[in-house]
Each structure stands twice: as C-alpha cells, then as structure tokens.
LUMTI-459182 format. One line per 8 residues: number of its first residue (from 1); for each residue y, z, x of C-alpha. Coordinates in steps of 0.1 Angstrom, whole numbers, padded with zeros to 4 digits, always signed. Example, Ala and Ser with C-alpha at 12.3 -4.5 7.8 and 13.67 -1.06 7.14 Angstrom:
1) -0045 +0078 +0123 ~ -0011 +0071 +0137 $
***
This chain:
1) -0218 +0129 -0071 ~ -0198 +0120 -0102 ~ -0187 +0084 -0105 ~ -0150 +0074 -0107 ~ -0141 +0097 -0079 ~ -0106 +0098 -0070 ~ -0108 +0083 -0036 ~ -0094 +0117 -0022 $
9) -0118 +0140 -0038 ~ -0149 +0115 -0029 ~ -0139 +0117 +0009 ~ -0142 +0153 +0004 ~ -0175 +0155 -0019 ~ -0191 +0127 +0004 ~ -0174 +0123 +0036 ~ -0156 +0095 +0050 $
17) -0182 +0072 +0056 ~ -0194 +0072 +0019 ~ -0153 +0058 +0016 ~ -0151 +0020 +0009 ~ -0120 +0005 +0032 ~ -0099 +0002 +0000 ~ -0105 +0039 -0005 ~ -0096 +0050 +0031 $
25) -0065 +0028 +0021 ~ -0058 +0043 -0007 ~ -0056 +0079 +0007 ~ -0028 +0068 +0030 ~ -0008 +0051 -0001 ~ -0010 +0087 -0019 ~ -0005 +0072 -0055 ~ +0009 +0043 -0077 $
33) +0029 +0040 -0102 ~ +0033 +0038 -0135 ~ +0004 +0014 -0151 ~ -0017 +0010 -0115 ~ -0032 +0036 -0090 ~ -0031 +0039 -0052 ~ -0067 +0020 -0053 ~ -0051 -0010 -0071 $
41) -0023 -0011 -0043 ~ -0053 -0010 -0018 ~ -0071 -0039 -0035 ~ -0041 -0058 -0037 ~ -0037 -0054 +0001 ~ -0067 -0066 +0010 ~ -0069 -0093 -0015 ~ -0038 -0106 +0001 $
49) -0041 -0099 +0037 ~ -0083 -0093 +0042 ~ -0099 -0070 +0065 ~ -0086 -0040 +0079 ~ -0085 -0056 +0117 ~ -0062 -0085 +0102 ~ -0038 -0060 +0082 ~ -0030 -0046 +0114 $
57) -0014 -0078 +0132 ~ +0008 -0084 +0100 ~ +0043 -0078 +0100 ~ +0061 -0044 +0079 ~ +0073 -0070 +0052 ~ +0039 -0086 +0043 ~ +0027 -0053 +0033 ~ +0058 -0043 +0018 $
65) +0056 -0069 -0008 ~ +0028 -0058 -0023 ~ +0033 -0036 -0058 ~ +0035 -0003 -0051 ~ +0040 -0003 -0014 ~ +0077 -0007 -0005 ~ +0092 +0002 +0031 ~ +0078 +0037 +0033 $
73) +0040 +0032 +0029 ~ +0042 +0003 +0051 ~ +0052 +0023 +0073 ~ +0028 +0047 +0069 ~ +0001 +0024 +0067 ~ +0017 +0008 +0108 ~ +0016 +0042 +0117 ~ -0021 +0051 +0110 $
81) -0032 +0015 +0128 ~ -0006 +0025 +0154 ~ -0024 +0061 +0157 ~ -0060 +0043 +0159 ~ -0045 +0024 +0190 ~ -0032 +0051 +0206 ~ -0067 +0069 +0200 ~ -0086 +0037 +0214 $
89) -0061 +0033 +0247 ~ -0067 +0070 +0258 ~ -0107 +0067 +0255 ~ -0110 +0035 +0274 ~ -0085 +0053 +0300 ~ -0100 +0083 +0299 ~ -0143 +0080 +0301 $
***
C-alpha cells in the first residue's frame, strides 16, 4: 500500500480498521481549506478535545472552534456519534 494515503482512498485500499481515529475523522470533515487538510482539522480535534468517546459529550461550539470545522461539520460530526447511538440502543434492545 502506498504511503501518504488520502485517508479516503486508504479506507478503501485497506479497510476501516487499517484507519487511525484521526483518519475516520477526517472522512467525515470531507476537506480543509486553503493551507491545511481534513487530517489537520482531525488532529486539531483530538489534540483539543482527546479521544473519540470524550468528543462525543462536548457541546456543538467546542468543535466548531476548531480551524476548519465551523457549524456544519460539527454538525456532521454530532450526527455520526448520534447515528452510533442510535446503532448501540437498538442492539442492546433488540438481542
């Protein structure tokens, strides 16, 4: 596999598992901006906030504040958490 994967094309090549959470993070993002990619944006997340668990209790504005992010991919980022949860209520209700 060729190093320096975009994270999108190395989810493809490799699979999800081979994705580092900043990658998985990235995807969601979509891109940057001018000067820094949606993998920076990721990084700066996490470097803020931490894991992925903890990024889900924070409120909209936290994330917004990062460069890059703004309103919409916060939202986009509460809406995949919010998916996960949904996932997670219906298995434990469900088996």
């Amino acid at each position: 596999m060729e190093p320096n994967l975009k994270p999108g094309r190395k989810f493809i090549e490799a699979g999800a598992a081979a994705c580092s959470d900043a990658e998985i993070l990235a995807i969601l993002i979509g891109s940057g901006g001018p000067g820094y990619s949606a993998l920076d944006c990721a990084n700066s997340i996490l470097d803020k906030i931490g894991t992925l668990p903890s990024l889900m209790d924070k409120p909209l504005q936290d994330l917004a504040e990062v460069r890059g992010i703004g309103a919409v991919r916060a939202i986009r980022i509460a809406a995949a958490f919010e998916l996960v949860c949904r996932i997670v209520k219906y298995l434990e209700t469900n088996e």
